[in-house]
LOVEXLUM-675213 format. One line per 3 residues: number of its first residue (from 1); their letters; for each residue x, y, z of N, C-alpha, C. Coordinates in steps of 0.2 Angstrom, whole numbers, m for minus. Example, Ala and Ser with C-alpha at 12.3 -4.5 7.8 and 13.67 -1.06 7.14 Angstrom:
residues 2
1	AS	66,m28,39,62,m22,39,66,m16,39; 64,m11,35,68,m5,36,64,0,39
//
This chain:
residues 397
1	XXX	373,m448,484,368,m449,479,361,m451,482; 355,m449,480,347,m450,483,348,m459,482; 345,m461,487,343,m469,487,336,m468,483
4	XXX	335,m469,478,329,m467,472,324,m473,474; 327,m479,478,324,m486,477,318,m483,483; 318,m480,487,314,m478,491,311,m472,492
7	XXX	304,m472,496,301,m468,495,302,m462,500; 300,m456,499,302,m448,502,303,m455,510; 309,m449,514,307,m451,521,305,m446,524
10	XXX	302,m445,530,299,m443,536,306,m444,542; 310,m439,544,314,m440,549,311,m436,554; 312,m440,559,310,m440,568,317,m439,572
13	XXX	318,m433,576,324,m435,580,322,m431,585; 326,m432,589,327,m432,598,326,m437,604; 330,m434,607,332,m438,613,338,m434,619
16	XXX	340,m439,620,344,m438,628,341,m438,636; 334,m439,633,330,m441,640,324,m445,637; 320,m449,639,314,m454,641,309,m447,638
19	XXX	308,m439,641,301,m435,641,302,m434,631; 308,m434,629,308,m432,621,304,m435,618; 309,m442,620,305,m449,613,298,m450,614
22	XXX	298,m450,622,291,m452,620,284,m447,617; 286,m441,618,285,m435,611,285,m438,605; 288,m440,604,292,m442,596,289,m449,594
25	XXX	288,m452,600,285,m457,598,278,m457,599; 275,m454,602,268,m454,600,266,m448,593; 270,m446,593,267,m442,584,272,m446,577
28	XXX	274,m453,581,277,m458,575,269,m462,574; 264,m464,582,261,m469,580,256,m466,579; 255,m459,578,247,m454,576,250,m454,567
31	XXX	257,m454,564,258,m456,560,256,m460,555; 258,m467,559,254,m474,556,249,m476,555; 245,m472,562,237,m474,561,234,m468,554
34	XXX	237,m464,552,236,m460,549,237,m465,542; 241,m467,541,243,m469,535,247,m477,538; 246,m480,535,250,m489,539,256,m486,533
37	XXX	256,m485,526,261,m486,522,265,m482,524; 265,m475,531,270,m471,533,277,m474,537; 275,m481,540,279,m487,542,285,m487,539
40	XXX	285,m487,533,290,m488,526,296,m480,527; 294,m475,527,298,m471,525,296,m466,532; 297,m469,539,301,m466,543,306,m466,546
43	XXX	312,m465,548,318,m465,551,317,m461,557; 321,m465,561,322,m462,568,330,m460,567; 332,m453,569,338,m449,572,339,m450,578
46	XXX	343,m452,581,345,m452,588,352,m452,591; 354,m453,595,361,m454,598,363,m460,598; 372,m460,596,375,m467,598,375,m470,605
49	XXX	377,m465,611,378,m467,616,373,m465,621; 374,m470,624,370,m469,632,370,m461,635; 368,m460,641,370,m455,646,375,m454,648
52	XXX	377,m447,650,385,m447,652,387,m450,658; 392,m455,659,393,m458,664,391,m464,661; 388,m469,655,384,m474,656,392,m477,652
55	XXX	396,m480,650,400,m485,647,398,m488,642; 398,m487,635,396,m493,633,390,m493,631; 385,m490,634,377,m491,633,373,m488,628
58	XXX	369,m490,625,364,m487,620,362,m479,623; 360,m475,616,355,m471,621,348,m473,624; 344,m469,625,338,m470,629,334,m472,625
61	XXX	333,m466,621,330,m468,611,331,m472,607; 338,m475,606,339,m481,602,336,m487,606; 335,m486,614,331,m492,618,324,m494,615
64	XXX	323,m485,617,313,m485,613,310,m486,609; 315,m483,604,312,m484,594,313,m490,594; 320,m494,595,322,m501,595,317,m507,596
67	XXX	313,m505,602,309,m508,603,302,m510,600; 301,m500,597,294,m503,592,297,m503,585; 301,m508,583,305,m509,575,305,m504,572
70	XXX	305,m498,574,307,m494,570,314,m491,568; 316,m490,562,321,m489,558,326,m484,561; 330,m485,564,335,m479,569,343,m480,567
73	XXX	344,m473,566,351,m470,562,353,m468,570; 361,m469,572,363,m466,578,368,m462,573; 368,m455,577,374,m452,576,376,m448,581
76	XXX	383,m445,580,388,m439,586,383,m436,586; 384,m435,594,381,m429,597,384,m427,601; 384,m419,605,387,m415,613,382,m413,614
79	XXX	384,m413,622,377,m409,625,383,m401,625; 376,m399,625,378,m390,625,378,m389,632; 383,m382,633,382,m380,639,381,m372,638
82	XXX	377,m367,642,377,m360,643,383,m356,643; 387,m360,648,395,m358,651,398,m360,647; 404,m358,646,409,m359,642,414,m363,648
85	XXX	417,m368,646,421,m372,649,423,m379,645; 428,m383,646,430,m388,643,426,m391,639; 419,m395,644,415,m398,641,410,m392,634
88	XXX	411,m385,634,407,m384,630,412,m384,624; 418,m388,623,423,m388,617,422,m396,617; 423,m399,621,419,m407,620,412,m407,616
91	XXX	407,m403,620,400,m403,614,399,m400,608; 403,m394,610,406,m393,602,406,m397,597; 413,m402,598,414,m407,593,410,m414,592
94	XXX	405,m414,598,401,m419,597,394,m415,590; 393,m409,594,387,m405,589,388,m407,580; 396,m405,579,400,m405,573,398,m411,571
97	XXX	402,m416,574,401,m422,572,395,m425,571; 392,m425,573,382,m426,572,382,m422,564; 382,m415,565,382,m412,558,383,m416,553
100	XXX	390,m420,553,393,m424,549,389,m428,545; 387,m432,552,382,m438,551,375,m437,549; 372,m431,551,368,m429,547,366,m427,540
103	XXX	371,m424,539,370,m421,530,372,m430,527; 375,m433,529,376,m440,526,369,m444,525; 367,m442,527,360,m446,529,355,m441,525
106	XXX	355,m436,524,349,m433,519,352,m432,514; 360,m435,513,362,m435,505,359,m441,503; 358,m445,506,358,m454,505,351,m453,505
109	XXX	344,m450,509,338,m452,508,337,m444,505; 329,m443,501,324,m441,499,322,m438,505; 321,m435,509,318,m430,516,311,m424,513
112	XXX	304,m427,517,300,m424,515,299,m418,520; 301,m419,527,302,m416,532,304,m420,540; 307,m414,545,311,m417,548,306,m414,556
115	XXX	302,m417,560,301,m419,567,303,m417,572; 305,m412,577,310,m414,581,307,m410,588; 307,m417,591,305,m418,598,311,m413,604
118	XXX	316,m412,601,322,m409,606,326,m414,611; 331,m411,614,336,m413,615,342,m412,612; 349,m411,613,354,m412,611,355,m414,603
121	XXX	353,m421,605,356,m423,598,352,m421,593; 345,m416,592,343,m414,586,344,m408,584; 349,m405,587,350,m397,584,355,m400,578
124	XXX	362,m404,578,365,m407,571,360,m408,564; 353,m412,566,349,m414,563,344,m405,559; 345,m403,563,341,m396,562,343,m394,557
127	XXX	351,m392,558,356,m387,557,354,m392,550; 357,m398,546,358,m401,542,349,m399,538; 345,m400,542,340,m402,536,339,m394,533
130	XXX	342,m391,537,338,m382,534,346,m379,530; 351,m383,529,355,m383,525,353,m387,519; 351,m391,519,347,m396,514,340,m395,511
133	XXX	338,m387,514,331,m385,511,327,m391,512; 325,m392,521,321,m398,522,319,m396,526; 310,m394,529,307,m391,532,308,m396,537
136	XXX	307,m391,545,311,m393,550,303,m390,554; 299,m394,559,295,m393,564,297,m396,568; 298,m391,577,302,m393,581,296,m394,587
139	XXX	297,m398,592,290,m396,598,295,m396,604; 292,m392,609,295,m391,614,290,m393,620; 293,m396,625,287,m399,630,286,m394,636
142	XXX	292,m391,638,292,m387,646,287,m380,644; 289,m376,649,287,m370,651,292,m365,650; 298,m368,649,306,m363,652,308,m367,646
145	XXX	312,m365,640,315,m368,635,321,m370,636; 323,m375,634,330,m378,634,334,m376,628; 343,m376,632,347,m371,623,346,m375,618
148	XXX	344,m382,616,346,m386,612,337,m383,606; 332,m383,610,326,m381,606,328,m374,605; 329,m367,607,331,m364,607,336,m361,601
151	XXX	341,m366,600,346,m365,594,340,m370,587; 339,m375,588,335,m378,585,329,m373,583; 326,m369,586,320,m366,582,324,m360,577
154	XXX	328,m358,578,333,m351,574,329,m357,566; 329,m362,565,332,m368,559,326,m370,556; 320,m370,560,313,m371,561,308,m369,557
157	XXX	304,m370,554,298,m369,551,293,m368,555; 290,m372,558,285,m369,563,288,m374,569; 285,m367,575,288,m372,583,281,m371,584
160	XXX	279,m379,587,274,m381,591,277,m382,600; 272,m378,604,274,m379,610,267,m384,614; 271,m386,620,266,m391,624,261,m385,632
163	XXX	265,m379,634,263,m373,637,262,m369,634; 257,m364,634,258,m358,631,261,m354,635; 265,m354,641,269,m350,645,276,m353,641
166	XXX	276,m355,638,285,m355,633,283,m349,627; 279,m351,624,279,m343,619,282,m339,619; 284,m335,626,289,m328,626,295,m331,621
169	XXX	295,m338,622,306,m339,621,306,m340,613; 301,m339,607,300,m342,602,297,m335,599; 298,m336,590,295,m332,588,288,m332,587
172	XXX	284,m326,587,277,m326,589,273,m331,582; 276,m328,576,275,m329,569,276,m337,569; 281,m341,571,282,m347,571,278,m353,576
175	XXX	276,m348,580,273,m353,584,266,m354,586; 265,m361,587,260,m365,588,258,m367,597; 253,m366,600,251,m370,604,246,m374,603
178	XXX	249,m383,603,245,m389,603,245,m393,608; 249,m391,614,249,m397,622,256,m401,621; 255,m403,624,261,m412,623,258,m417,622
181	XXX	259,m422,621,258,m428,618,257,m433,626; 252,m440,626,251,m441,633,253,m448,629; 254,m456,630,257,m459,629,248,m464,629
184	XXX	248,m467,624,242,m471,624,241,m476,630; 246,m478,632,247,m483,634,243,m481,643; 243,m473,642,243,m472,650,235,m473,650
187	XXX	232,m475,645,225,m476,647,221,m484,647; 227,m487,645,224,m495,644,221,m497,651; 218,m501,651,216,m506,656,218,m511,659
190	XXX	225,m511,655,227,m520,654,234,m522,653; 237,m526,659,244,m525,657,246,m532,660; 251,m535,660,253,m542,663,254,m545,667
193	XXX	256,m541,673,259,m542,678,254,m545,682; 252,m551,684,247,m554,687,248,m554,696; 251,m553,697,252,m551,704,251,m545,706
196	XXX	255,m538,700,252,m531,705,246,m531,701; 242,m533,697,235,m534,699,231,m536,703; 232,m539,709,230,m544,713,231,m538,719
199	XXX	238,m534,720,239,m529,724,235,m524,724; 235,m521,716,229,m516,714,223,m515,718; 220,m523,715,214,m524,719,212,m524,727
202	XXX	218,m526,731,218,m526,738,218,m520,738; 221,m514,736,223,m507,739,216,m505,735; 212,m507,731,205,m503,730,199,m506,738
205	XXX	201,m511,738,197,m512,744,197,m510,749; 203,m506,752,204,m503,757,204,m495,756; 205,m493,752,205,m486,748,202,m480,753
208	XXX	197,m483,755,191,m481,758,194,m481,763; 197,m483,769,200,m481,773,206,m479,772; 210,m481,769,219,m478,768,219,m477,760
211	XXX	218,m471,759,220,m468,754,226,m469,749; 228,m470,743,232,m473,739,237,m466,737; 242,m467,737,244,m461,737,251,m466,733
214	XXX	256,m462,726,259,m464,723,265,m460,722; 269,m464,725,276,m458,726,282,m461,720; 284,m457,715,289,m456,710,295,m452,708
217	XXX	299,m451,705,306,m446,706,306,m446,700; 302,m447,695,303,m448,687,308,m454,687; 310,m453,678,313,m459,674,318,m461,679
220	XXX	322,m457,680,329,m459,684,328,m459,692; 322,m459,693,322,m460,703,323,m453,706; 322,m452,709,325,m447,717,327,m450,721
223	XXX	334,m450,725,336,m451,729,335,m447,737; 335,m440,734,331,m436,737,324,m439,741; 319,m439,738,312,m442,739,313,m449,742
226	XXX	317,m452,739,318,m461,743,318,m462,749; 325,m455,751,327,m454,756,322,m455,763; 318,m449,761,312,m446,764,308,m452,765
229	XXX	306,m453,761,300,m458,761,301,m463,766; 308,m465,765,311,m472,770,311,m470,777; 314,m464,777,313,m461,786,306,m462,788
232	XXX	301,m457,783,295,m457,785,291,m465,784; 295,m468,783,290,m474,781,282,m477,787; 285,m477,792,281,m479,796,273,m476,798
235	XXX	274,m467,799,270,m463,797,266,m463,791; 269,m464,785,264,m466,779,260,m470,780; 264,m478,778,258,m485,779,254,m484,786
238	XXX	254,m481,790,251,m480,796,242,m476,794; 243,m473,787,238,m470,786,236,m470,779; 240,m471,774,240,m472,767,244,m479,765
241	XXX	240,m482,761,243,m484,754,247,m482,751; 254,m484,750,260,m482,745,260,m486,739; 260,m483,733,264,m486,727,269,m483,726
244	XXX	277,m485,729,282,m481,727,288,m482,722; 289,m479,716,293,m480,711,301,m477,710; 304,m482,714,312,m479,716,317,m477,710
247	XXX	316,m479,704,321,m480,699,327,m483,700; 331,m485,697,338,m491,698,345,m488,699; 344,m485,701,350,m479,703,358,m485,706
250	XXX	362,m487,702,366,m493,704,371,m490,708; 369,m486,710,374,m482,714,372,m481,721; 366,m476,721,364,m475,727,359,m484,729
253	XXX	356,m486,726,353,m493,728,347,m492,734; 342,m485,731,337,m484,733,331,m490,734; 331,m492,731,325,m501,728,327,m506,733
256	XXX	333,m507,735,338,m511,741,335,m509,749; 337,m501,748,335,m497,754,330,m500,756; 324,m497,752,318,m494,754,314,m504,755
259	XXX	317,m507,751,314,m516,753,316,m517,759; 321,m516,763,324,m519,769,320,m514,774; 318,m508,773,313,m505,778,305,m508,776
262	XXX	304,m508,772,297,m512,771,297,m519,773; 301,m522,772,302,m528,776,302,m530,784; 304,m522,788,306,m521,796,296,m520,797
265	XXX	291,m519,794,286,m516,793,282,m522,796; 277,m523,802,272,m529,805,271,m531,796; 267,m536,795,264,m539,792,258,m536,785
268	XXX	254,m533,791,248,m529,788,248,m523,785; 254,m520,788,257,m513,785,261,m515,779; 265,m521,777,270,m522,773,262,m523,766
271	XXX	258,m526,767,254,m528,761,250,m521,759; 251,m514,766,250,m507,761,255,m505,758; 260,m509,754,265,m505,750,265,m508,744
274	XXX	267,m507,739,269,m509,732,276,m504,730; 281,m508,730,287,m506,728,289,m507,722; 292,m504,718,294,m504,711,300,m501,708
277	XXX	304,m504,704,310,m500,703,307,m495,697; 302,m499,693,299,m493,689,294,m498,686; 288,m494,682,284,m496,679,282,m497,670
280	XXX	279,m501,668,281,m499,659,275,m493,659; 273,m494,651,269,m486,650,262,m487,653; 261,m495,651,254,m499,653,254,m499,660
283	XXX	257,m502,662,256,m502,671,255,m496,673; 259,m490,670,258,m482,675,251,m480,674; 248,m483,668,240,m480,668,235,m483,674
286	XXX	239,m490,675,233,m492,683,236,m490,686; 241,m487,688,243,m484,695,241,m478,695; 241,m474,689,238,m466,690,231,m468,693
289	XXX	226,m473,687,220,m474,693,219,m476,698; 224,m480,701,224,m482,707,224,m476,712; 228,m473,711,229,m468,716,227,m461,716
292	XXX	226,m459,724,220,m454,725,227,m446,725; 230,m447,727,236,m442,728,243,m445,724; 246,m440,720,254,m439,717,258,m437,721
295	XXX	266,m440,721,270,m437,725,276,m437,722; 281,m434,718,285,m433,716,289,m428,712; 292,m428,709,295,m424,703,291,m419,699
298	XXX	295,m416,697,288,m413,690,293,m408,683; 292,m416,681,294,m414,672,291,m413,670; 292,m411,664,286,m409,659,282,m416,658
301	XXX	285,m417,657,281,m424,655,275,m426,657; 277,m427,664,276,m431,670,270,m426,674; 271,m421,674,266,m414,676,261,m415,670
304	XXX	262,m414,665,256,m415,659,251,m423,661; 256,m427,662,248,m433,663,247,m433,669; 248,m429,675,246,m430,681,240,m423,678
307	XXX	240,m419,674,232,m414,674,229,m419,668; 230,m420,662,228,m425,659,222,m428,662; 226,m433,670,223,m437,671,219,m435,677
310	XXX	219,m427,679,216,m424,683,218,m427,693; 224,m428,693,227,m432,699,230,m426,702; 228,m425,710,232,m420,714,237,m423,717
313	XXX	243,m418,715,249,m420,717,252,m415,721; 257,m418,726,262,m414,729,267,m414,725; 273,m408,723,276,m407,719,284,m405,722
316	XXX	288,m409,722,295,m404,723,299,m405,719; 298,m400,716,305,m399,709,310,m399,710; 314,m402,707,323,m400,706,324,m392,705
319	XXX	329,m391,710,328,m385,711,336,m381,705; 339,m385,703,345,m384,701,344,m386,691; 339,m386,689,337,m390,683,337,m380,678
322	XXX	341,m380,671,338,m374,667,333,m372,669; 334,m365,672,328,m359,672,326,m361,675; 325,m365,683,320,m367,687,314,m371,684
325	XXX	316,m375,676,311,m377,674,305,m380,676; 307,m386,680,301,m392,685,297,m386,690; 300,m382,692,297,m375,698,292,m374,693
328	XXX	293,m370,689,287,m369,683,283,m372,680; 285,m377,678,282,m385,677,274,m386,683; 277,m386,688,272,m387,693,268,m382,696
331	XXX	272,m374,692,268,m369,694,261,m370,690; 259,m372,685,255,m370,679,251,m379,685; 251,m384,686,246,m388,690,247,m384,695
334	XXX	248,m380,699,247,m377,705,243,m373,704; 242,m367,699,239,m363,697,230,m365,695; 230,m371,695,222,m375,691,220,m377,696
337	XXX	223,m378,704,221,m381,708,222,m389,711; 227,m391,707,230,m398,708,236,m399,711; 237,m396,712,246,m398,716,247,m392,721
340	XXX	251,m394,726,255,m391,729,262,m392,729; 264,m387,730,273,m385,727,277,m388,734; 282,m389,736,285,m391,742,295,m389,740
343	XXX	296,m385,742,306,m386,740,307,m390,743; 313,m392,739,317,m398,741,322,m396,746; 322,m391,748,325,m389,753,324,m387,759
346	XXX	316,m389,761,311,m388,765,310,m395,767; 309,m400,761,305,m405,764,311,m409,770; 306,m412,773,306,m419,779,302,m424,778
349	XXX	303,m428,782,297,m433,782,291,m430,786; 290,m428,792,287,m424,793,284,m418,788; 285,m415,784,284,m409,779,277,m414,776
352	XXX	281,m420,771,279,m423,768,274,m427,769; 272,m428,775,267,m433,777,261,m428,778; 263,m421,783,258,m417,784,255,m415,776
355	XXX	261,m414,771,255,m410,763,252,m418,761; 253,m421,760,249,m428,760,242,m431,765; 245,m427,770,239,m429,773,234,m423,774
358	XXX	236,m417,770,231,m410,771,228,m412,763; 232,m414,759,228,m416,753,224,m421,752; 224,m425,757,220,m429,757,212,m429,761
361	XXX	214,m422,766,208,m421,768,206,m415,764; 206,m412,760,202,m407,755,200,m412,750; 201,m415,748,200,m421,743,193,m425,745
364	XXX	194,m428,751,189,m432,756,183,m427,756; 186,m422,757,179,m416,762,177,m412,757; 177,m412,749,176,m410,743,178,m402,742
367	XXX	184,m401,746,187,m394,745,192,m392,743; 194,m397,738,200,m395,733,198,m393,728; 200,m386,725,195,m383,723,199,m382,716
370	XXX	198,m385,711,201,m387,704,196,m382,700; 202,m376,694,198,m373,690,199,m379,684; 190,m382,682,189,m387,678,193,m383,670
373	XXX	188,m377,668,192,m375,662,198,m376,662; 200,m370,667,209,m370,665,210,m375,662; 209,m381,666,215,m387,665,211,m390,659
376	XXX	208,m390,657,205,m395,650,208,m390,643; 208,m384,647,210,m379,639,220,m379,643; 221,m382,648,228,m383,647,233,m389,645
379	XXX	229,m394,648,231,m398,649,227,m403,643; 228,m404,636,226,m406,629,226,m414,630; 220,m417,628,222,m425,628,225,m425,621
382	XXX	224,m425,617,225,m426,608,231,m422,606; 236,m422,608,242,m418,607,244,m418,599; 245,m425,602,250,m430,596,246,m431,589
385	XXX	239,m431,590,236,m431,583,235,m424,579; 237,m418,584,234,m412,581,242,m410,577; 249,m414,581,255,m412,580,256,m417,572
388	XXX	252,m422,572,255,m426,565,248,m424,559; 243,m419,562,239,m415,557,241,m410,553; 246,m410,559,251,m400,557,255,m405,551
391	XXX	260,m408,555,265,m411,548,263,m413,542; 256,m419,542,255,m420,536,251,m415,530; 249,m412,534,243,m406,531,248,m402,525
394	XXX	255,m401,528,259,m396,525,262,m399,523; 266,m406,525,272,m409,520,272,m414,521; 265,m419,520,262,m425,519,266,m426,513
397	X	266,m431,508,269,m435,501,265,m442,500
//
């Protein structure tokens, strides 16, 4: 039976990785500025459990919404697999059981429509809302679609994308190009930590001779890239300012490493580094402007604010990720003039130092040669307010 005592809800789902929710949570908070009373009647969808391998642990999404009080339902989820094998009869039963939990949830609320950032856990929610005659808007952030968006738009109302090179994989009639979403936080000026402010400010004053240069692996680290960097370490600080972001890998113990090499480093050279296991959303926006050159991964996510933010980066994709996705990802920054591509199965320390150090003199010597259109008509600042425009416009209440 409908819970009558409350008002229509607004369901939001996805997750499985850090690049969804935060999708999903910057078109929750273009929501509330929109309306403060939308506070009341929205729900997060999410997963009960952590990552595969994590024990016990929350997901990622329950960590993020939890944190900005907002209202979150966990239910079953499976990750889907292309192949057929055990695990695609485990995700099976996880998909179903999500189903379950889904239709419970839109028997019990009012649903005026359903959000969905992608990942795993929102095709249950898909499949439920479009059996419940509940209009369903999906977005997708890559350039290469994932199976989970892909079954999910079959269920869709309109699919908004973050590329317009994802288009092919959607229907022409359904779909939307409005960017991806950039997270507010990455343009503050202000954040806590009163010591790497203190470092910021050193590494601005010397800038001018040793270039700041920010090396990252995304959410979860590079081991890969760690690696590298640790060998080459001496070579970098020798010419660049490092801000490097290991991620907490409790296995590999990247952060451990890489501090016991920075510590073998003279005095002078140790106070050009800033070491990090990671940064909040606040601090990553002084680091992007701290730094003259990017060196890392490239998700969607992650590649969308390094052009946003107009930051040339060197790029090495996971080479082993759906469709070559991150390879494509950094094709569309490589294309406009900002990144150079590197495989990860080319790179050295030596590789790595020389494209750092070639991008650093095209930079200096004003010959990196950036198409400005491109990137302003690719790279969207206003994702999230044109995506909660779309929503309310057509199933506002």
């Amino acid at each position: 039976m409908k819970d009558a005592s409350q008002k229509k809800k607004v369901i939001i789902t996805g997750g499985g990785s850090g690049g969804h929710t935060v999708t999903a949570l910057s078109v929750v908070d273009e929501l509330q500025c929109m309306d403060a009373g939308s506070v009341d009647r929205i729900l997060y969808v999410g997963g009960k459990r952590g990552m595969e391998g994590e024990k016990n642990a929350v997901s990622v999404e329950e960590r993020m919404v939890s944190a900005k009080k907002i209202p979150y339902i966990g239910i079953r989820s499976g990750k889907l697999q292309r192949k057929f094998a055990l695990r695609t009869l485990i995700g099976l039963f996880g998909v179903f059981g999500g189903l379950v939990d889904s239709l419970k949830i839109f028997t019990k609320y009012d649903v005026s429509y359903v959000f969905s950032s992608g990942g795993y856990v929102s095709v249950p929610v898909c499949i439920a809302a479009w059996l419940k005659k509940v209009p369903v808007t999906i977005h997708e952030q890559t350039t290469r679609v994932g199976l989970s968006n892909k079954l999910s738009s079959l269920f869709a109302e309109k699919i908004l994308i973050g590329y317009e090179e994802s288009k092919e994989f959607f229907s022409p009639r359904k779909t939307v190009f409005v960017g991806n979403t950039i997270r507010k936080e990455s343009f503050d000026e202000d954040f806590d930590d009163i010591e790497l402010k203190k470092k910021l400010e050193r590494f601005a004053h010397r800038s001018k001779e040793y270039p700041v240069v920010m090396i990252a692996g995304g959410g979860q680290g590079s081991h890969v890239i760690n690696t590298i960097v640790k060998i080459g370490l001496v070579s970098l600080v020798s010419h660049f300012q490092i801000i490097i972001l290991t991620g907490d890998n409790k296995v590999k113990k990247d952060f451990d490493s890489l501090e016991r090499a920075v510590h073998k480093l003279p005095k002078d050279h140790q106070d050009r580094v800033i070491l990090m296991k990671f940064a909040t959303a606040q601090e990553m926006g002084s680091l992007y402007r701290a730094a003259e050159i990017y060196v890392g991964r490239s998700g969607a996510m992650s590649t969308y604010e390094l052009g946003v933010m107009n930051l040339p980066a060197v790029l090495v994709p996971i080479p082993w990720v759906t469709r070559n996705e991150q390879y494509y990802n950094a094709k569309v920054l490589e294309d406009v003039g900002l990144a150079k591509i590197v495989a990860e199965g080319v790179l050295s320390p030596e590789i790595l130092f020389r494209e750092v150090r070639s991008m650093a003199t095209k930079i200096r010597g004003g010959n990196l040669r950036v198409d400005e259109k491109s990137r302003s008509r690719v790279f969207i600042v206003h994702a999230a307010k044109k995506i909660a425009d779309i929503l309310e416009s057509k199933h506002g209440v």
